[in-house]
C-alpha positions in Angstrom: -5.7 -63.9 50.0 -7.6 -64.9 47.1 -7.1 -62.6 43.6 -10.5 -63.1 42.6 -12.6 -59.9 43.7 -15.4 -60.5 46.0 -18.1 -59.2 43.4 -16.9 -58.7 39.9 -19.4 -55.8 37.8 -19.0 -55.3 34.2 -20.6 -52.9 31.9 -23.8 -53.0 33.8 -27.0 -51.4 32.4 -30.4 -50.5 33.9 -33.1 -49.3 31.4 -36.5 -48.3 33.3 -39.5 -48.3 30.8 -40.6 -44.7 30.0 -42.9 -43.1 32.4 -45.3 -41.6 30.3 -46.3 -41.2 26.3 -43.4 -39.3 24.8 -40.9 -39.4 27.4 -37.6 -41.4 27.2 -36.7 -44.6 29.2 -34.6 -44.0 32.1 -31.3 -45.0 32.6 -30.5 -46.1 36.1 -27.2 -47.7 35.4 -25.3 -46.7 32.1 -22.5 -49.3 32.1 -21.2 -49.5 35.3 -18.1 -51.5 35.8 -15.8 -52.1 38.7 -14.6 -54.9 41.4 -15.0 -55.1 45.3 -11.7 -56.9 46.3 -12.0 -59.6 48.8 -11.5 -59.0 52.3 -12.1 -55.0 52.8 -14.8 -52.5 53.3 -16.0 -50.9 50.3 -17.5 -47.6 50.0 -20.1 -47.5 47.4 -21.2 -43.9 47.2 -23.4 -41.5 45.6 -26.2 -38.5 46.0 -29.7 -39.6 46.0 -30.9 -40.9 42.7 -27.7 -41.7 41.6 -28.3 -45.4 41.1 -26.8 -47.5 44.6 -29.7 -48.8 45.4 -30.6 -50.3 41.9 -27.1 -51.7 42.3 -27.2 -52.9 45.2 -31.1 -54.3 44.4 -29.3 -55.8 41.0 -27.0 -58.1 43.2 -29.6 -59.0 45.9 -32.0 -60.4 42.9 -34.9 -58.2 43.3 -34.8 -55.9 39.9 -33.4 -57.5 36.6 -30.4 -56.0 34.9 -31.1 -54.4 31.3 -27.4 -55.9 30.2 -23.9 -56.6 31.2 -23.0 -58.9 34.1 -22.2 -59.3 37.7 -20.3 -62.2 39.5 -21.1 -62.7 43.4 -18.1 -64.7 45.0 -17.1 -66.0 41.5 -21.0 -66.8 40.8 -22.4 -65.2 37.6 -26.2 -63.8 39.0 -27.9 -65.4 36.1 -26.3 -68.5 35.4 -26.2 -69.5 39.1 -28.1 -67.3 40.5 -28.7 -70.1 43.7 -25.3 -69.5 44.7 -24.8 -66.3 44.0 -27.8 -65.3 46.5 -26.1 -67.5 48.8 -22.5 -65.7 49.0 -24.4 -62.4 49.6 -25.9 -61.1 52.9 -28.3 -58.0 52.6 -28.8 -55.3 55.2 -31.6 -53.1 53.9 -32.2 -49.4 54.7 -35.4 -50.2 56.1 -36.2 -53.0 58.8 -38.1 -55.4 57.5 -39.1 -58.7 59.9 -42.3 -59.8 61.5 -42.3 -57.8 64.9 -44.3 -60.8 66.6 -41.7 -62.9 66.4 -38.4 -63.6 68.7 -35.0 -62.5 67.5 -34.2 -65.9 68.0 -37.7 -66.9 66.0 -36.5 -64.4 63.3 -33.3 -66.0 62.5 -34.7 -69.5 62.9 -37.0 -69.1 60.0 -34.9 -67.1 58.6 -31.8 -69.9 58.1 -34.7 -72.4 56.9 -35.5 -69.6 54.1 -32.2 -70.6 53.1 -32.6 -74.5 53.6 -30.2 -74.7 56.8 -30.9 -78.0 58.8 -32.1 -77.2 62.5 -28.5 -78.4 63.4 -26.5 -76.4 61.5 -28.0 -73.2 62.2 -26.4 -70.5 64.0 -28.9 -68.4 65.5 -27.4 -68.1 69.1 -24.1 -68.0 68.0 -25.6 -64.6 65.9 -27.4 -63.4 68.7 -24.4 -63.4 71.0 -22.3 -62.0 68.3 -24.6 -59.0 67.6 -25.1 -58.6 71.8 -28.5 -59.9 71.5 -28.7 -62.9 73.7 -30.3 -61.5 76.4 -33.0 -60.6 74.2 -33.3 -63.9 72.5 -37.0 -64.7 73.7 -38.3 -61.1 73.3 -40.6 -59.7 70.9 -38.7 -58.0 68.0 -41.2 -55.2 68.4 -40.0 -54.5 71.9 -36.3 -53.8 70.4 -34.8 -50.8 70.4 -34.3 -49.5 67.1 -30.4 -50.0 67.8 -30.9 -53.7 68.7 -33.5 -54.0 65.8 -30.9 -53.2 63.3 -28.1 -55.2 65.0 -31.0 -58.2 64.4 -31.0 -56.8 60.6 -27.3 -58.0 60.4 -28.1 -61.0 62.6 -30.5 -62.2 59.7 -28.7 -61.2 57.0 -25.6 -63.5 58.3 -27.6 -66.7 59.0 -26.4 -68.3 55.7 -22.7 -67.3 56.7 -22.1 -65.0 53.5 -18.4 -64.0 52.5 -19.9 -60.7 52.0 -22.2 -58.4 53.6 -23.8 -55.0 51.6 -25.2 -52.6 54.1 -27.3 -50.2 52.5 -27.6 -46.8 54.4 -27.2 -48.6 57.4 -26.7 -46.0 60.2 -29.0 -43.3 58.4 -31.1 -41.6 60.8 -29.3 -43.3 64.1 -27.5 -41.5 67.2 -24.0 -40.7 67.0 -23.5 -43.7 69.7 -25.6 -46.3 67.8 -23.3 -45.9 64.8 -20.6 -46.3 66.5 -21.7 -49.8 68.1 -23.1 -50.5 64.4 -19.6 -49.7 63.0 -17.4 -51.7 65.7 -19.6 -54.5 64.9 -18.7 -54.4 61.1 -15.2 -54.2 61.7 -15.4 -57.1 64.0 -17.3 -59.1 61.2 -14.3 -58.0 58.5 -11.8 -59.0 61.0 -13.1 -62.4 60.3 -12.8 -62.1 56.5 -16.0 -61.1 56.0 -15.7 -58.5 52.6 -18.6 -55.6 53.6 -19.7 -53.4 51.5 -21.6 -50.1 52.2 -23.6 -47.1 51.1 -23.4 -44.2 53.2 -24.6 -40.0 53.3 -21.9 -39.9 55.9 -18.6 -39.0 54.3 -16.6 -38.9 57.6 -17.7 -42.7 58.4 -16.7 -43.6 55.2 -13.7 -42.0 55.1 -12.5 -43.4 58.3 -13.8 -47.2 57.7 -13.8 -47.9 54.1 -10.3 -49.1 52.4 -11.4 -48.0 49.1 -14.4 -46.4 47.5 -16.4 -46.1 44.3 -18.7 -43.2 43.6 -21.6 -43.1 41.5 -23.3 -40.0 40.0 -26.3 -40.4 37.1 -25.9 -43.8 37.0 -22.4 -43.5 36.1 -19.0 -44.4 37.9 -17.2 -41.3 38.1 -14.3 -42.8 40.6 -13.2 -45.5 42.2 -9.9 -45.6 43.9 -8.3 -46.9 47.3 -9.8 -43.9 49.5 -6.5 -42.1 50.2 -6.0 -42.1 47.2 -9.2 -40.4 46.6 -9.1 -38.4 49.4 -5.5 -36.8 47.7 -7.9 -35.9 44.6 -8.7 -32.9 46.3 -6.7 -30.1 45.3 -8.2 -27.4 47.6 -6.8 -26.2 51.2 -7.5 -24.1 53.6 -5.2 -22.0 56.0 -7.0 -19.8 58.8 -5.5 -17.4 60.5 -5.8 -14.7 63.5 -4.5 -11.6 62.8 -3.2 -9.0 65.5 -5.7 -6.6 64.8 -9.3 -6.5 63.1 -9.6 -6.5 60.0 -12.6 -4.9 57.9 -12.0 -6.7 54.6 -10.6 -9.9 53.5 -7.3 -9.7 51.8 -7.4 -10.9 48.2 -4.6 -12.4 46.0 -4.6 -14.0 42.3 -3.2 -17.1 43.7 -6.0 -17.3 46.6 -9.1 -19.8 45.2 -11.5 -17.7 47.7 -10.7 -15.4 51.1 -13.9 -15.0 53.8 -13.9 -13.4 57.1 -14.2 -15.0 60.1 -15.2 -13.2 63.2 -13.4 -9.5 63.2 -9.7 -11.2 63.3 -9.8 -14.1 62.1 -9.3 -14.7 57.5 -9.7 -17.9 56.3 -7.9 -18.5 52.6 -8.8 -21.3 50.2 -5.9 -21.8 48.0 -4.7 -24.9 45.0 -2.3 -26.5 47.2 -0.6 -27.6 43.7 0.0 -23.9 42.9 1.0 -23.4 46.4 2.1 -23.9 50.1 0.6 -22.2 53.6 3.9 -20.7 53.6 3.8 -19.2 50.6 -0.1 -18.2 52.1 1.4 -16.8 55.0 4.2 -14.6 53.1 1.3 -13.2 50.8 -0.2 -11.6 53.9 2.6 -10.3 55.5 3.4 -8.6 52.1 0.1 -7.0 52.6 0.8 -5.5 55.8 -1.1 -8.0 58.0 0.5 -9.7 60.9 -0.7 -13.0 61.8 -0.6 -13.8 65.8 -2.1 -17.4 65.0 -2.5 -19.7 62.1 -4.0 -23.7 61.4 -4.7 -25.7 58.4 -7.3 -27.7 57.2 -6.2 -30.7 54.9 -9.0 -31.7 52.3 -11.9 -34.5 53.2 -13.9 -37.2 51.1 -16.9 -34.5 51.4 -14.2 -32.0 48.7 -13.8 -34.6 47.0 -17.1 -35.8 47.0 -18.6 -32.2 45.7 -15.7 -31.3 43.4 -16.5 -34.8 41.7 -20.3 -34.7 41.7 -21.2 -31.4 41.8 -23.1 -31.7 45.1 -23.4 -32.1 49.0 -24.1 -35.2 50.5 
């Protein structure tokens, strides 16, 4: 595999004029730099406001960088900004495509956007690939909103893009509709297409992306191979059943925080670089309480995620 990184960011800067007489500019972006390696899927996340989107709008060409730079596929986005808007496939948040027209129709006039000969377009081969075929001759108002954003990555594919950037793709979609979403993704990455995504849902990216970048006020504040990032969390948690109720929760220097949980049941948050769930479980047998039952929870991208930033998703 190539070295080069699928999309190359350096010191980039957004500066919004100031809103009003006497308040200060705001700063979307304040010199954000890192590089989506070829061939993966990239988590790109972040709470709301934290600048994705401009990002993400940055690369696609529709709002202007303040300063710094940004290579698509090797292509600076001002100095050849043709091909860099031609290495780059965009699925939006929202869904945005005439609703009188055909999938088919859709992605027809949709390669000729891009200047793709009648011949060498591939709108059937897209249909089939994103299990639309059968819906080829419908109107795209008729589609489910499932099938409607399956013809979102249809479209955005129709020039044949090394990468694809899915912006909040499965937000507001049934458990089973991300799931058809996601095997589709992986099935484009399996062909070497390098996808990049924004997501609320930690889990899915935990589970999809090989590495991920986080974003907070307009600042990158991680980016790491997402085990890696994942291991960043130092907190634990060991819950266990105890033979007999209990009426308050044991409590320990060591212990990070101690709750209740149902009349038996204590669950202890502990620095699991301080110590182990054995040295947990020997704390509470010093204090007199016998434990009939006990499980572990390892830390998630979500601790991470708030330890870094402060916040939920």
């Amino acid at each position: 595999m190539d070295t080069e990184p699928a999309i190359r960011i350096d010191n980039l800067v957004k500066e919004y004029a100031s809103p009003g007489p006497g308040e200060a500019p705001k700063l979307a972006l304040k010199g954000v730099s890192f590089d989506v390696p070829q061939g993966g899927i990239f988590g790109l996340l972040g709470p709301n406001g934290a600048g994705k989107s401009t990002l993400i709008n940055i690369l696609a060409g529709l709002v202007t960088k303040t300063s710094g730079s940004a290579e698509i596929w090797g292509f600076d986005i001002d100095e050849s900004s043709r091909n860099a808007k031609r290495s780059i496939g965009i699925v939006p948040q929202e869904i945005v495509f005439d609703p009188f027209f055909t999938p088919f129709e859709v992605l027809e006039n949709h390669g000729g956007f891009y200047g793709i000969g009648k011949a060498d377009r591939r709108s059937e081969e897209l249909l089939k690939a994103v299990r639309l075929f059968d819906k080829r001759d419908a109107y795209a108002r008729t589609l489910s909103g499932g099938m409607k954003r399956r013809l979102l990555i249809a479209k955005a594919m129709v020039h044949s893009p090394p990468i694809l950037v899915l912006d909040e793709p499965t937000a507001g979609v049934d458990v089973e509709l991300r799931r058809q979403l996601w095997e589709l993704v992986g099935e484009l990455n399996a062909q070497g297409v390098t996808v990049v995504l924004t997501t609320h849902y930690l889990e899915e990216a935990e589970q999809l992306c090989d590495r991920i970048a986080i974003i907070n006020h307009g600042e990158l504040i991680a980016n790491k191979p997402t085990r890696e990032l994942v291991d960043m969390a130092r907190e634990k948690i060991v819950s266990v059943t105890l033979d007999a109720d209990v009426e308050s929760a044991p409590s320990h220097e060591a212990f990070t925080k101690v709750e209740l949980a149902g009349e038996r049941g204590v669950e202890v948050t502990y620095d699991k670089d301080k110590l182990n769930a054995g040295q947990v479980l020997a704390i509470l047998q010093e204090q007199g309480l016998k434990v009939e039952d006990v499980t572990t929870r390892e830390a998630d991208l979500e601790d991470v995620f708030v330890q870094l930033t402060g916040t939920g998703a």
